[in-house]
ZAMARGU-4260 file (C-alpha; in steps of 0.2 Angstrom, whole numbers, plus 5000, padded with zeros to 4 digits):
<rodrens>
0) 5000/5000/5000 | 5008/5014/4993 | 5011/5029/5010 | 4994/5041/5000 | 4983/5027/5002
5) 4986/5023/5016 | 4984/5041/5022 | 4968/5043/5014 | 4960/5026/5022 | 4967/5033/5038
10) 4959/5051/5035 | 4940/5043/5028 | 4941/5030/5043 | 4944/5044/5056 | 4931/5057/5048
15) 4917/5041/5046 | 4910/5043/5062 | 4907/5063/5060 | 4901/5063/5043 | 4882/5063/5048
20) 4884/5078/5059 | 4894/5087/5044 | 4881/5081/5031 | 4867/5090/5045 | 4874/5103/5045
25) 4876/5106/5026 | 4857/5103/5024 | 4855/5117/5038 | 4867/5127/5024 | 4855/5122/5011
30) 4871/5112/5003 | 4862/5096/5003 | 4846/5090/4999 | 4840/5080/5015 | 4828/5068/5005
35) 4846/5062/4995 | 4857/5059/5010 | 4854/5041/5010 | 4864/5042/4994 | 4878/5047/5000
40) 4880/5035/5010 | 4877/5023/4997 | 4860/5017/5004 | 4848/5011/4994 | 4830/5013/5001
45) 4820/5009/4982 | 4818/4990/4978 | 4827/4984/4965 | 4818/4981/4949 | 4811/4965/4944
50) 4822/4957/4927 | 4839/4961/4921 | 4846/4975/4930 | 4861/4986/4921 | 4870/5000/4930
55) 4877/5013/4923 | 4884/5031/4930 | 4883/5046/4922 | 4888/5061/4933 | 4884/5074/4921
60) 4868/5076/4908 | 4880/5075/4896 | 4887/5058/4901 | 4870/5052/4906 | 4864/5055/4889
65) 4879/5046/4879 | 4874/5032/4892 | 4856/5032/4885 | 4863/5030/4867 | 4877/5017/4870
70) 4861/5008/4877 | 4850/5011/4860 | 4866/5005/4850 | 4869/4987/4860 | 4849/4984/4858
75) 4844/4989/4874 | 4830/5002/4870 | 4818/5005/4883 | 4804/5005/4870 | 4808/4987/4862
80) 4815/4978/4876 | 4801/4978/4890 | 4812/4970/4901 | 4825/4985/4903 | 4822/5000/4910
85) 4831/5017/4915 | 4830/5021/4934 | 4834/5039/4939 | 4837/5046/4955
</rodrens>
């Protein structure tokens, strides 16, 4: 483990147990959006979808929409294919 990875485990590990209260304070801020901070904690509170299930991340509009078309090119167009579908937050 190179010495920067290790620093940053150490750093993420030690801040873990205050992230809720800096994330309270940022919705207090107006920063966050208090419905969404299960997400940053990466839980998931929706069910997952019955059938095939393909995850893809796009972090801008930009990205989700080239997402959207690589999907169309491999066959996977939500209007043909019943089966797949595109979940957004």
């Amino acid at each position: 483990m190179t010495p920067a990875l290790l620093a940053y485990r150490l750093v993420t590990a030690g801040l873990s147990p205050i992230l809720p209260m800096i994330l309270a304070r940022r919705v207090r801020a107006g920063k966050e959006d208090a419905s969404r901070l299960n997400e940053r904690a990466a839980r998931q509170l929706q069910p997952r979808p019955v059938g095939r299930l393909l995850w893809c991340h796009g972090a801008s509009v930009g990205e989700s929409l080239m997402l959207h078309e690589l999907c169309r090119g491999q066959g996977l167009a939500c209007e043909q294919d019943t089966d797949v579908r595109f979940q957004l937050p």
